[in-house]
N, CA, C and O atoms as a GROMACS GRO file, in nm:
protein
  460
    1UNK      N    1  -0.242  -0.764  -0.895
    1UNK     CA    2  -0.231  -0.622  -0.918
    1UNK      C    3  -0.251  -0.549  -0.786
    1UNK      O    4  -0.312  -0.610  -0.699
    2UNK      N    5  -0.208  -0.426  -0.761
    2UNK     CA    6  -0.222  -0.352  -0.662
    2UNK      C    7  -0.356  -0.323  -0.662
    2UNK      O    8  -0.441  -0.393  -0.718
    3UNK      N    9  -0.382  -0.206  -0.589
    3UNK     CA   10  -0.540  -0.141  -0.534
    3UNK      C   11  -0.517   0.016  -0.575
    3UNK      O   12  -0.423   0.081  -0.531
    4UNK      N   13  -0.592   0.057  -0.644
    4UNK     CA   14  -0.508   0.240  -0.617
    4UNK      C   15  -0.709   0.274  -0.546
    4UNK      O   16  -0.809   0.201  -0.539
    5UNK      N   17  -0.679   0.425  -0.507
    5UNK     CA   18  -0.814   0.485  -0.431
    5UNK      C   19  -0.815   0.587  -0.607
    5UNK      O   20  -0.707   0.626  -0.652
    6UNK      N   21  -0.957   0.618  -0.688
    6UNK     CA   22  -0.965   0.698  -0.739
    6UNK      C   23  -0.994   0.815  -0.684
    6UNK      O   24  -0.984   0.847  -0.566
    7UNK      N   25  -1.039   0.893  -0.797
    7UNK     CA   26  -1.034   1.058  -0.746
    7UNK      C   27  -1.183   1.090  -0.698
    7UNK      O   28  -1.222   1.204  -0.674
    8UNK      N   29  -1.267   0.963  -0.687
    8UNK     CA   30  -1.403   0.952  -0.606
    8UNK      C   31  -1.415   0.992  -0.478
    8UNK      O   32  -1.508   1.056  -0.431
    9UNK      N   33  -1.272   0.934  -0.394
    9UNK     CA   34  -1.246   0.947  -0.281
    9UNK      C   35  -1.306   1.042  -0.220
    9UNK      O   36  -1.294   1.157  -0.262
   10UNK      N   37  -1.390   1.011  -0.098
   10UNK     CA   38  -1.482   1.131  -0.008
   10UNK      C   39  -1.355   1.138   0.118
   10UNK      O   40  -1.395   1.201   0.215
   11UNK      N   41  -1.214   1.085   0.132
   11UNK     CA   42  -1.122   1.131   0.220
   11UNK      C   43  -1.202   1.093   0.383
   11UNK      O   44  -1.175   1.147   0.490
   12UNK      N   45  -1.285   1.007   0.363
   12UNK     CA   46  -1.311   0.973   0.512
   12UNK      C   47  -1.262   0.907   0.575
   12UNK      O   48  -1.285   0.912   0.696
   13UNK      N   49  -1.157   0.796   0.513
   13UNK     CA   50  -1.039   0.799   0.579
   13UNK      C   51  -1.076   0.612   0.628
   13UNK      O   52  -0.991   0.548   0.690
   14UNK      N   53  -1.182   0.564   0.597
   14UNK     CA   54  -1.221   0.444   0.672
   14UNK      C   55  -1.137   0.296   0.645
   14UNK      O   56  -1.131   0.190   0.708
   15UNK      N   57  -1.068   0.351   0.500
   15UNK     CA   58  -0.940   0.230   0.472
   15UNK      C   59  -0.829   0.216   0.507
   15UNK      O   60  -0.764   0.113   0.525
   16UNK      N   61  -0.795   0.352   0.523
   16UNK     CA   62  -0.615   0.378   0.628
   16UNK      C   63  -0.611   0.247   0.721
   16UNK      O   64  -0.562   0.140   0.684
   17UNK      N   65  -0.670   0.271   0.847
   17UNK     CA   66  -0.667   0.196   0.954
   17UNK      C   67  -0.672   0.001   0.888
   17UNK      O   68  -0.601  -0.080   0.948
   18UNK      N   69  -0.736  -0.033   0.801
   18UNK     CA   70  -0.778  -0.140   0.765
   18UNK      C   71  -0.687  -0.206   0.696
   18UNK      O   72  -0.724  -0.312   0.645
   19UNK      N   73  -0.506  -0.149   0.672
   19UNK     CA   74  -0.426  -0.186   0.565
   19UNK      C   75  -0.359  -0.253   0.677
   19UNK      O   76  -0.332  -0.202   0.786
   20UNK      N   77  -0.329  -0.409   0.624
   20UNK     CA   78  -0.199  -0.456   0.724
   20UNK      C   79  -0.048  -0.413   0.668
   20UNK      O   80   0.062  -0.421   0.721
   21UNK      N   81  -0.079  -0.378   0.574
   21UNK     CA   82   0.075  -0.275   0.501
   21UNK      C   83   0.133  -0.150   0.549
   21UNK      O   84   0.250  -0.109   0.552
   22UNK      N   85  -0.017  -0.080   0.600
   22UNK     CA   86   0.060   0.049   0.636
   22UNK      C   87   0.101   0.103   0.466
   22UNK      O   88   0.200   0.172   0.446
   23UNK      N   89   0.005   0.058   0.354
   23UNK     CA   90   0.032   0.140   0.215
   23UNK      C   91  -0.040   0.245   0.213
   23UNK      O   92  -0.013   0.333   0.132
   24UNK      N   93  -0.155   0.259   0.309
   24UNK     CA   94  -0.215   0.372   0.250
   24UNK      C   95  -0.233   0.501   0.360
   24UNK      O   96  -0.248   0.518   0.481
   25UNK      N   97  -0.223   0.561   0.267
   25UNK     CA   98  -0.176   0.742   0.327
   25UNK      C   99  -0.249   0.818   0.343
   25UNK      O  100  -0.357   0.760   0.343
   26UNK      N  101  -0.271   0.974   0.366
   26UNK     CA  102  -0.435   1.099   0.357
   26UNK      C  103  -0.292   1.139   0.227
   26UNK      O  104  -0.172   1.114   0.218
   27UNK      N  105  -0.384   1.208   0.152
   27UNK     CA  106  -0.355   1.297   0.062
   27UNK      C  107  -0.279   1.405   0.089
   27UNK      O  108  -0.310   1.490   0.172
   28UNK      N  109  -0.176   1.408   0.021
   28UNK     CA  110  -0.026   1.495   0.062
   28UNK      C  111   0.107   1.444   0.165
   28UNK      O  112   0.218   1.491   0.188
   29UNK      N  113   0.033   1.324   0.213
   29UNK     CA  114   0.121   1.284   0.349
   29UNK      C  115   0.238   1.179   0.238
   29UNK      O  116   0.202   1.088   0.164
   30UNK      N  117   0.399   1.234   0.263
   30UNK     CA  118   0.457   1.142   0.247
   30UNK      C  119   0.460   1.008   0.308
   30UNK      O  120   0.434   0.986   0.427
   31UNK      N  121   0.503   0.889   0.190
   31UNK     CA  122   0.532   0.761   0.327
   31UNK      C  123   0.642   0.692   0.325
   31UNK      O  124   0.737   0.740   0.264
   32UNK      N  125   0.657   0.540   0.404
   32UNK     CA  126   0.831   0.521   0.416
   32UNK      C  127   0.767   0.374   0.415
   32UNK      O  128   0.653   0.326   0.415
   33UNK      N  129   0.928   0.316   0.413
   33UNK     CA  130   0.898   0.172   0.380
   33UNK      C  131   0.872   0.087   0.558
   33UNK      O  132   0.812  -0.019   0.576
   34UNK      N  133   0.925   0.156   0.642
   34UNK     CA  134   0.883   0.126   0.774
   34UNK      C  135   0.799   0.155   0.818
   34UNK      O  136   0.783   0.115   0.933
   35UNK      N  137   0.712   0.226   0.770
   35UNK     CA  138   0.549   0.203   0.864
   35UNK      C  139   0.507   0.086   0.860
   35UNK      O  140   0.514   0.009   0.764
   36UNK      N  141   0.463   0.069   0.959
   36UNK     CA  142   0.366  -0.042   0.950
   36UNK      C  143   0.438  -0.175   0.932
   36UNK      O  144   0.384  -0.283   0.954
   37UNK      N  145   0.554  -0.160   0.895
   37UNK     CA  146   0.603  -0.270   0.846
   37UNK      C  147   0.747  -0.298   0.975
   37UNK      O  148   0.780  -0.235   1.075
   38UNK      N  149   0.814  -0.447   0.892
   38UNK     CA  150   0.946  -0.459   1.014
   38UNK      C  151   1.100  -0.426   0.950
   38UNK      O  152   1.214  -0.455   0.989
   39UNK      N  153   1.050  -0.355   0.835
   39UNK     CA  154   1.190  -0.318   0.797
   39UNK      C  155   1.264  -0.160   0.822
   39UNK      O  156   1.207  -0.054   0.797
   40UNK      N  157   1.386  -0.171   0.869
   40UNK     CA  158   1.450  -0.089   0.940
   40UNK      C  159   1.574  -0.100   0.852
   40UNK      O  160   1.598  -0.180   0.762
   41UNK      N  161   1.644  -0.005   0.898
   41UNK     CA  162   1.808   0.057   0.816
   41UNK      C  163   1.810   0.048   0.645
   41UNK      O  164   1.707   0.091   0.593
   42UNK      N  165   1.896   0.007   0.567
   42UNK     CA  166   1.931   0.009   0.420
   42UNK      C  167   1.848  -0.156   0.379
   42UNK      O  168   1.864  -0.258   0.445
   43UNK      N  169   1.758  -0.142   0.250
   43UNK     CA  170   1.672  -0.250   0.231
   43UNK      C  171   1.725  -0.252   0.093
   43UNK      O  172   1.738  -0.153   0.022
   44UNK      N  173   1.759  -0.396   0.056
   44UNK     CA  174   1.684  -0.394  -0.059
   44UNK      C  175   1.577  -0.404  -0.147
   44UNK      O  176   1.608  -0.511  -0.200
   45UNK      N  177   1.473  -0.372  -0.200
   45UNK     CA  178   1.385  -0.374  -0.235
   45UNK      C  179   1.384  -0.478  -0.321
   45UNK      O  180   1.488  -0.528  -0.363
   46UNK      N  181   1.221  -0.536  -0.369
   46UNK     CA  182   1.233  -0.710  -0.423
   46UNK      C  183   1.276  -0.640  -0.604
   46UNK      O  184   1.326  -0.721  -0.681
   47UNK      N  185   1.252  -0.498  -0.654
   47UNK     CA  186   1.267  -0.449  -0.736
   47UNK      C  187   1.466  -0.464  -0.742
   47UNK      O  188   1.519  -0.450  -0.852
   48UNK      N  189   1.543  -0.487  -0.634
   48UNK     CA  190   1.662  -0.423  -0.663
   48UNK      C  191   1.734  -0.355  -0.610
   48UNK      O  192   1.847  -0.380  -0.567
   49UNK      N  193   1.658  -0.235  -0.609
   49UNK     CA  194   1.679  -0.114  -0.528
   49UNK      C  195   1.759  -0.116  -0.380
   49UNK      O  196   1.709  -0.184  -0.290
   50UNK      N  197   1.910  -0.026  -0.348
   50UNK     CA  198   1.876   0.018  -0.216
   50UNK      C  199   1.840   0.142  -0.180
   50UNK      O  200   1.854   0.244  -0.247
   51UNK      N  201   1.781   0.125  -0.039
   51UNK     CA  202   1.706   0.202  -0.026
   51UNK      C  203   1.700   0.218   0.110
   51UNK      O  204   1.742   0.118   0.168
   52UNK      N  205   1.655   0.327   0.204
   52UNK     CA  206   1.665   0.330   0.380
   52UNK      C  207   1.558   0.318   0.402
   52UNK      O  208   1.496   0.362   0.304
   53UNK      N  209   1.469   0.271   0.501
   53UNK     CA  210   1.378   0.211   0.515
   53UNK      C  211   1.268   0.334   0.606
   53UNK      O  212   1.148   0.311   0.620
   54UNK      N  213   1.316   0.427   0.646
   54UNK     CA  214   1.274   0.551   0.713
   54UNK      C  215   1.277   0.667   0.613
   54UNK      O  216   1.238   0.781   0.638
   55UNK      N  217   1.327   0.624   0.502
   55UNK     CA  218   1.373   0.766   0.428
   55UNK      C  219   1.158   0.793   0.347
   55UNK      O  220   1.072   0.711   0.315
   56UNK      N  221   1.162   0.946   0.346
   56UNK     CA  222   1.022   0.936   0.337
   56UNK      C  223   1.036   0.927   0.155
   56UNK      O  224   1.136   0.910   0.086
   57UNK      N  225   0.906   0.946   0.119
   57UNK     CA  226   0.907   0.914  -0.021
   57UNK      C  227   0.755   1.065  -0.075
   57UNK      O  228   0.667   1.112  -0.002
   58UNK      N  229   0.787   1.100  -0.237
   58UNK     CA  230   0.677   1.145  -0.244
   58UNK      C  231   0.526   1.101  -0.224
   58UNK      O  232   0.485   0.993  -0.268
   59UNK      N  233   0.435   1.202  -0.148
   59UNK     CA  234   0.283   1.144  -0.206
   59UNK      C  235   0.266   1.087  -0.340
   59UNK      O  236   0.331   1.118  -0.440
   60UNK      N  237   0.157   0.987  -0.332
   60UNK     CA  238   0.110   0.988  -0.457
   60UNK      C  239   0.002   1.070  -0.541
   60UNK      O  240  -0.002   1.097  -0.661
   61UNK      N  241  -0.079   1.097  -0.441
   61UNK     CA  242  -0.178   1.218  -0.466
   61UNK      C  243  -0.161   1.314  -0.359
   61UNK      O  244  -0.131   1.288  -0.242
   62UNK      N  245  -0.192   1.473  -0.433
   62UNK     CA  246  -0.230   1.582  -0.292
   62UNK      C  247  -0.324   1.567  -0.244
   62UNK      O  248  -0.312   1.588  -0.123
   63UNK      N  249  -0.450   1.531  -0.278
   63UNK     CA  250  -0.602   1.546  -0.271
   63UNK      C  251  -0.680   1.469  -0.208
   63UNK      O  252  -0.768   1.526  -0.143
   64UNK      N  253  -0.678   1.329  -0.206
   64UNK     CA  254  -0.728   1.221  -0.170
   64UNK      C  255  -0.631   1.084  -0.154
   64UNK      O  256  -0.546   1.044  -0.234
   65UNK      N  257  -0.674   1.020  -0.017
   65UNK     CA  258  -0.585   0.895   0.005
   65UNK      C  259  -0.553   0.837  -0.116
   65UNK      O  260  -0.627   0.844  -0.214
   66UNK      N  261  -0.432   0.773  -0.112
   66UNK     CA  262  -0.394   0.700  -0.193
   66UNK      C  263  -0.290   0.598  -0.128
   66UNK      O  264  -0.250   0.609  -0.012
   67UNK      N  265  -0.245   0.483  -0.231
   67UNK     CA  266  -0.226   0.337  -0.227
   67UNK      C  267  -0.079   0.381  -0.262
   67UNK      O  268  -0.057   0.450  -0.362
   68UNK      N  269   0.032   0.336  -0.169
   68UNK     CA  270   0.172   0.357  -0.279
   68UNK      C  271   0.207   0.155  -0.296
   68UNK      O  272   0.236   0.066  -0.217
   69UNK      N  273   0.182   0.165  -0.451
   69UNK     CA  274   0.217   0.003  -0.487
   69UNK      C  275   0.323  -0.054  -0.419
   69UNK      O  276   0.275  -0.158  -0.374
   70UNK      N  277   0.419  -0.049  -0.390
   70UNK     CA  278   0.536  -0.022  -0.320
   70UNK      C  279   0.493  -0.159  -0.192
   70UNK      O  280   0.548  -0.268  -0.174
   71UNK      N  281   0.384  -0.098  -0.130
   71UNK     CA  282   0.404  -0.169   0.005
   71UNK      C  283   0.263  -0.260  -0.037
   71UNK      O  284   0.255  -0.344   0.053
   72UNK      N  285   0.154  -0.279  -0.130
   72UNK     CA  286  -0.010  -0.313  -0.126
   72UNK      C  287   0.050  -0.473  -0.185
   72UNK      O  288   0.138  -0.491  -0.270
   73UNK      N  289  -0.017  -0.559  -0.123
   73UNK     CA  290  -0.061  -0.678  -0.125
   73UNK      C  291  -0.158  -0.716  -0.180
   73UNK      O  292  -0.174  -0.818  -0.246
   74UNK      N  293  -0.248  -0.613  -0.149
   74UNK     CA  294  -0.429  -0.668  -0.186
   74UNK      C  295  -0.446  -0.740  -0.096
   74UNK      O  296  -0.488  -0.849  -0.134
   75UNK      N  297  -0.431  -0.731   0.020
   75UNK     CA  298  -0.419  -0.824   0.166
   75UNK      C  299  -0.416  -0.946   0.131
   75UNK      O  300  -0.501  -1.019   0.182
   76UNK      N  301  -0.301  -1.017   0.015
   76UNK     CA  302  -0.281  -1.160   0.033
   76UNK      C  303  -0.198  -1.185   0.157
   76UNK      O  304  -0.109  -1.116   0.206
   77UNK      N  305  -0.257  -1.326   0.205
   77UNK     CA  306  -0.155  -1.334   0.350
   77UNK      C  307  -0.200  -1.296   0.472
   77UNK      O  308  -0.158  -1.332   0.582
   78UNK      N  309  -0.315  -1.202   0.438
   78UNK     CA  310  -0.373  -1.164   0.566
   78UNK      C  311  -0.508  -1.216   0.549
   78UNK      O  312  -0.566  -1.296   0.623
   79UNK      N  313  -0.559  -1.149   0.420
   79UNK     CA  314  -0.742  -1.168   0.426
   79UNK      C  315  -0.794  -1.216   0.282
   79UNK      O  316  -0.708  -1.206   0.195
   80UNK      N  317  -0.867  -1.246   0.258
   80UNK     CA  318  -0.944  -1.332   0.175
   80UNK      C  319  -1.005  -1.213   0.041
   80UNK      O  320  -1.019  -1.251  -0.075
   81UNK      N  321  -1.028  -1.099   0.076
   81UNK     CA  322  -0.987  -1.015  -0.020
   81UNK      C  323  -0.950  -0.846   0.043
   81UNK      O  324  -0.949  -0.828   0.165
   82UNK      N  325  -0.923  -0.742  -0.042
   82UNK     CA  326  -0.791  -0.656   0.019
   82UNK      C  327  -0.959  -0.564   0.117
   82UNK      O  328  -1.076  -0.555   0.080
   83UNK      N  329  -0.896  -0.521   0.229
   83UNK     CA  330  -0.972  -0.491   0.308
   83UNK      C  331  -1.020  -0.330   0.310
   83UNK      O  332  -1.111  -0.285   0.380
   84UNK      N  333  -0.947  -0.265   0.229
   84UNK     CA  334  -0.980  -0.131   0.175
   84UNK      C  335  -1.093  -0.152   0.099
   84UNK      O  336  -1.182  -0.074   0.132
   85UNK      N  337  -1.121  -0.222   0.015
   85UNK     CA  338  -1.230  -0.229  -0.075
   85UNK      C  339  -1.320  -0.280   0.006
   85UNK      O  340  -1.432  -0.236  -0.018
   86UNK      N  341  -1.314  -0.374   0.116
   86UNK     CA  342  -1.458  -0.387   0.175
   86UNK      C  343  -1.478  -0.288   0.265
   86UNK      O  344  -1.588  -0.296   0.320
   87UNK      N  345  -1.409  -0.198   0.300
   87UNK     CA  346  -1.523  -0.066   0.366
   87UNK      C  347  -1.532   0.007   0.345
   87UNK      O  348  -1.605   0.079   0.414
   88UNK      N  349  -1.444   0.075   0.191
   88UNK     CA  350  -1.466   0.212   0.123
   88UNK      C  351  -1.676   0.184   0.111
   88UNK      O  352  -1.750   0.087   0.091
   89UNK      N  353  -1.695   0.325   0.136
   89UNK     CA  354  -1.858   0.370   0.138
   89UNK      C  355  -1.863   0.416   0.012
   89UNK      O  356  -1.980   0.436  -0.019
   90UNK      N  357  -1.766   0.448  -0.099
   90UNK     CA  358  -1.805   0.459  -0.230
   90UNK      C  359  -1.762   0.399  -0.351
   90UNK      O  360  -1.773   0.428  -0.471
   91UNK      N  361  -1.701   0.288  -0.271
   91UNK     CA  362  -1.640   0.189  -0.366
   91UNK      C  363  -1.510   0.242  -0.474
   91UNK      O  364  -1.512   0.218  -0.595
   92UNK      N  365  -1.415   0.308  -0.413
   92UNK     CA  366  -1.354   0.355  -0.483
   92UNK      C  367  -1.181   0.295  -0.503
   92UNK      O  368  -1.084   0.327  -0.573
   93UNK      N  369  -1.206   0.214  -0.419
   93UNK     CA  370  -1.061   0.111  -0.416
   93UNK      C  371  -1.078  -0.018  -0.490
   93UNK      O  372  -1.138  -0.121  -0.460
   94UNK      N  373  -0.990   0.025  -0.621
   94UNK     CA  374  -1.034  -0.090  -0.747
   94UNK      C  375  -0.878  -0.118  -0.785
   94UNK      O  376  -0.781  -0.041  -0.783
   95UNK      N  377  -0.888  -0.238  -0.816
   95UNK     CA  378  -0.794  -0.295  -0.915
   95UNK      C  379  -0.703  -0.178  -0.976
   95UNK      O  380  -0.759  -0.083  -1.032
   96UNK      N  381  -0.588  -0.182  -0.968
   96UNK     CA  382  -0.492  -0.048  -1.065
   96UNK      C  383  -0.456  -0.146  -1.204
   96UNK      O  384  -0.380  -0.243  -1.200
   97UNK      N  385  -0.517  -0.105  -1.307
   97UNK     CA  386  -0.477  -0.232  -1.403
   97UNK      C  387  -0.296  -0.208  -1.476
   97UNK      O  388  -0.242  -0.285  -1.555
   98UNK      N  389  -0.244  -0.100  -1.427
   98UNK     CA  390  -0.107  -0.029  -1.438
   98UNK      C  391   0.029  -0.118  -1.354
   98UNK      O  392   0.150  -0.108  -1.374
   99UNK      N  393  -0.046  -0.203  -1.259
   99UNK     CA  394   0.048  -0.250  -1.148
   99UNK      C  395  -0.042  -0.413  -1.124
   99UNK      O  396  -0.123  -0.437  -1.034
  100UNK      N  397   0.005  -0.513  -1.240
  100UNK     CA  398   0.001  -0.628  -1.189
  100UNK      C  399   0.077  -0.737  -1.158
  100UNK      O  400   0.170  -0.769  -1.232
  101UNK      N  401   0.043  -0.817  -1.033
  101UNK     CA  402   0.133  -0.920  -0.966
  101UNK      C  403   0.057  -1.046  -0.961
  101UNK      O  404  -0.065  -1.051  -0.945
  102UNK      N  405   0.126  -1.137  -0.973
  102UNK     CA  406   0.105  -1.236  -0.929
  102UNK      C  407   0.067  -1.304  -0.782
  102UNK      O  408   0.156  -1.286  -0.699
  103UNK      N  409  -0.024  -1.362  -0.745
  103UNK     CA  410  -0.021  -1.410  -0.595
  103UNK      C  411   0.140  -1.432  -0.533
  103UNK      O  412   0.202  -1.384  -0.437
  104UNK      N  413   0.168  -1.515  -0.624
  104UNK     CA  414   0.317  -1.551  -0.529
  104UNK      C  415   0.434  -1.418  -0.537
  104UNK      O  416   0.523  -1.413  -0.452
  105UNK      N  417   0.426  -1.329  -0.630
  105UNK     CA  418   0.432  -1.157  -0.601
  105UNK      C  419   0.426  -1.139  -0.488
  105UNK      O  420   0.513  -1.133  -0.400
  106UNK      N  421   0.280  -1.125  -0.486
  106UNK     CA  422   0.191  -1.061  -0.328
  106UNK      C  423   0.276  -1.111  -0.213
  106UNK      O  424   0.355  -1.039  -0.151
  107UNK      N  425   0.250  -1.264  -0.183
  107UNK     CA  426   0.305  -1.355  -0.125
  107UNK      C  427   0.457  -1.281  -0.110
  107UNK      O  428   0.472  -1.232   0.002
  108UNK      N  429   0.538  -1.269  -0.174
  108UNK     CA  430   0.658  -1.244  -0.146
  108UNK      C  431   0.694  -1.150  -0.087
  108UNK      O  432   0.772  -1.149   0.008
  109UNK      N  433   0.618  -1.022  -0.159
  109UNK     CA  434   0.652  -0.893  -0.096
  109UNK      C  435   0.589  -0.860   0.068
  109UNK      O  436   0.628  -0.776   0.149
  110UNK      N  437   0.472  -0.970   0.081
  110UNK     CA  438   0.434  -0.936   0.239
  110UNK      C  439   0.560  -0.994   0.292
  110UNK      O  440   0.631  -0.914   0.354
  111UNK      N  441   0.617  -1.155   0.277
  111UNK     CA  442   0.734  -1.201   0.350
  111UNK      C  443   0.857  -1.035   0.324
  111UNK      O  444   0.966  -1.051   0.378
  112UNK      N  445   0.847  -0.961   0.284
  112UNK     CA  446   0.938  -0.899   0.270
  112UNK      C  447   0.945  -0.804   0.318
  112UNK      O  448   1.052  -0.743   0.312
  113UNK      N  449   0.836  -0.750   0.386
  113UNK     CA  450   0.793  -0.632   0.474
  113UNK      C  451   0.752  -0.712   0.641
  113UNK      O  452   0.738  -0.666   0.754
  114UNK      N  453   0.745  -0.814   0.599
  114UNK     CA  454   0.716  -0.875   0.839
  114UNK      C  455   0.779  -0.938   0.790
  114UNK      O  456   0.742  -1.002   0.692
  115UNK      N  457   0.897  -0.946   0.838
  115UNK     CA  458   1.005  -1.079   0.865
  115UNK      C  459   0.927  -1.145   0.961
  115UNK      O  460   0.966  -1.251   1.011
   0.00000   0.00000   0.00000
C-alpha cells in the first residue's frame, strides 16, 4: 500500500527531502511524473495511461504535505521501511488502506520511474 501524510501534519517539511520518489509535495504545490525521477517525454504509466512526464498534475491537499500514490513505493528498493515515517515528529505518515500493492507492485513501479 502507499503512505498518505494525515491532516496531523505540523508542515515541517522533514519527509520531503527523505523520499527517493520525489512523491511528496508542501501543500498546494502541484507535481509531475519527472521529479525526482528518470522519466522524460510521453510515458506510459504501469496503470495504462499516456501521459507527459513534465505535465504538472493537481495537489492532493491545499493544507499539508501530501503523498501522490502515483510515484510512493514505501521505499521498497531503496530502504528497509518507507523513510517518511521514520522522521515524521508526529507520526503522521501511515499506511493509506485506500491504495494497496503488492511488493512486486512496489518493485515494479520503482523499475519504472529510474530506468
Amino acid at each position: 500500500m502507499a503512505i498518505m501524510i494525515t491532516d496531523e501534519c505540523i508542515n515541517c517539511g522533514a519527509c520531503e527531502p527523505e523520499c527517493p520518489n520525489n512523491a511528496i509535495y508542501e501543500g498546494g504545490a502541484e507535481w509531475r511524473y519527472s521529479d525526482g525521477t528518470s522519466l522524460t517525454g510521453l510515458i506510459t504509466t504501469l496503470d495504462g495511461s499516456d501521459k507527459m512526464a513534465d505535465d504538472t498534475h493537481e495537489p492532493m491537499n491545499m493544507d499539508v504535505y501530501y503523498i501522490t500514490h502515483d510515484k510512493c513505493t514505501e521505499c521498497v528498493g531503496f530502504h528497509d521501511e518507507p523513510q517518511c515515517a521514520a522522521v515524521c515528529p508526529v507520526d503522521c505518515c501511515v499506511d493509506d488502506p485506500e491504495y494497496r500493492e503488492s511488493e512486486d507492485e512496489l518493485l515494479a513501479k520503482k523499475d519504472f520511474m529510474h530506468l
